[in-house]
N, C-alpha and C positions, 0 to 999 in steps of 0.2 A: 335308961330305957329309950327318950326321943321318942321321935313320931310325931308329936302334939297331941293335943286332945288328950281325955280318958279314956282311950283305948276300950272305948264301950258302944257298942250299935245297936239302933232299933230295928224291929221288925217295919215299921213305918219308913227309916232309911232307905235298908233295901226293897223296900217295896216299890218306893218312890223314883229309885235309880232305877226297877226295873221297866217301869210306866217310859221314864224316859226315851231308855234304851227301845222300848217298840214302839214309840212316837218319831223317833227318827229314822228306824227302819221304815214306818208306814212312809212316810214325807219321802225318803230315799226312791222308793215305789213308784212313788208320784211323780217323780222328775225320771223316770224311764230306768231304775236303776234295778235289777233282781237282787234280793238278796237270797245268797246263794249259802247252803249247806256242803261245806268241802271233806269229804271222808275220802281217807290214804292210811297207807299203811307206814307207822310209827318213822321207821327206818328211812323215808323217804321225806322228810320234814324239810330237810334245805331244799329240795324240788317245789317244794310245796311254799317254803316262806317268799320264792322268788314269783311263784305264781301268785302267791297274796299283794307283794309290793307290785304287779302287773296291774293289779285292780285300785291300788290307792291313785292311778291317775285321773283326772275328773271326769275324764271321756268316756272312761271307762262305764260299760253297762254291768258291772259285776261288783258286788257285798258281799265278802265272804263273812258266812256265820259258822267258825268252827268249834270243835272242847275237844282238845287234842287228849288221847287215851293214852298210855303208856303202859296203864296194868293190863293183866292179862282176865283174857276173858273169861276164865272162869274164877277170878279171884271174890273174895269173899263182898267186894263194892259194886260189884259187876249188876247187880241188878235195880238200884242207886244212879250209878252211871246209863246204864241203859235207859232210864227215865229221865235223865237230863238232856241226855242225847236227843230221843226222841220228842222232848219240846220245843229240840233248838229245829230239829226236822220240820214238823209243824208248823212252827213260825217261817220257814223258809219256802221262798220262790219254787226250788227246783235241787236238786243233787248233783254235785258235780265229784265227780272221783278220777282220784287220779293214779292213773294205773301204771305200771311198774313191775317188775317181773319180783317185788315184794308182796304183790297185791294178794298173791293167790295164798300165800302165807298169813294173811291177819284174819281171823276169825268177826274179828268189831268191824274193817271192811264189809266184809258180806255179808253180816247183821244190819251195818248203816242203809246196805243197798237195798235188802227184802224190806225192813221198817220205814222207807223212803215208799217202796212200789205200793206196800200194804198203805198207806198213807195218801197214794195215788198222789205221790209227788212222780215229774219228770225226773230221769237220772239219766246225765252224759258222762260219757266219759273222757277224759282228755290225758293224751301220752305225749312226751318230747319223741321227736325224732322224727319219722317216717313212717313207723308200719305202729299196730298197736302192739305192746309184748304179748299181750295173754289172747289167746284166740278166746277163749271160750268166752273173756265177757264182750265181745263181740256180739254173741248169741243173747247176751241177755239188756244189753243197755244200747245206746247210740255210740259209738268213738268217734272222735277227732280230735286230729293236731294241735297241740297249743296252741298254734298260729291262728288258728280257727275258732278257738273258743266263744273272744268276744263277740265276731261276727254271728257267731251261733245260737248266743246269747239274746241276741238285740235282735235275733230273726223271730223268737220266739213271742205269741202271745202271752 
C-alpha cells in the first residue's frame, strides 16, 4: 500500500491545514501581494499554468487561487463544486479570467464571472496577444494584455 501513516485523517487535520492555508493568504495581503481567483476555460490550461508560473516570481503582485473544473456543468457535482468555487471567490482579492476564444464555450467561466460580480469582487480580464478575442466580454469586465496584468494589478487598491 505505502504512503506511511494509517491512511486515516481527522476532521481537526484538515481543519487545521485550512487555518493555515488563509493565514498565509492573509500575510501574502500584507506584503502587497492579491490573491487572486483565476477562472478559464478547461481547454486553455497550458495558457493558464504559464500565467500561474508568471506569478510564482517574488516581485510578483499576484496569488492565484484556482479549483480547476473539468466536469461539466450540469453534472450531477455541479452544485458541490459551485460551493467550493465560490468560497475560493470569497476568499479572493479580485477575478482574474482568462479569455480565449474557448471562453465563450464554458458555462463555469460565466458562472465564475456573475458569482465573482454578485460577490462584488473586481474581474479583469487578461488575453495573450493584442486585441481581446471575445468582444463581448469587453462589455462586461476590464481587458488587458498579459503584459499588463501585473502592473494592473499592483495599480489596484
Amino acid at each position: 500500500m505505502g504512503g506511511g501513516g494509517d491512511g486515516r485523517s481527522s476532521i481537526g487535520d484538515i481543519q487545521s491545514l485550512v487555518e493555515r492555508a488563509k493565514k498565509e493568504l492573509r500575510e501574502g495581503e500584507k506584503q502587497g501581494r492579491k490573491n487572486v481567483f483565476i477562472s478559464f476555460a478547461y481547454e486553455d490550461i497550458d495558457y493558464v499554468n504559464l500565467l500561474r508560473a508568471q506569478a510564482k516570481n517574488e516581485n510578483s503582485p499576484i496569488e492565484f487561487n484556482d479549483w480547476s473544473v473539468s466536469e461539466p456543468f450540469d453534472s450531477e457535482r455541479a452544485p458541490y463544486i459551485k460551493q467550493k468555487i465560490g468560497e475560493r471567490i470569497a476568499q479572493s482579492s479580485l477575478t482574474v479570467v482568462y479569455i480565449s476564444d474557448n471562453t465563450p464555450k464554458s458555462p463555469w467561466v460565466e458562472w465564475e464571472i456573475q458569482e465573482s460580480l454578485r460577490r462584488e469582487k473586481r474581474v479583469i480580464g487578461v488575453f495573450a496577444g493584442e486585441a481581446c478575442p471575445v468582444t463581448s466580454m469587453q462589455n462586461k469586465i476590464e481587458c488587458v494584455p498579459w503584459s499588463k496584468l501585473a502592473d494592473t494589478i499592483s495599480g489596484l487598491e
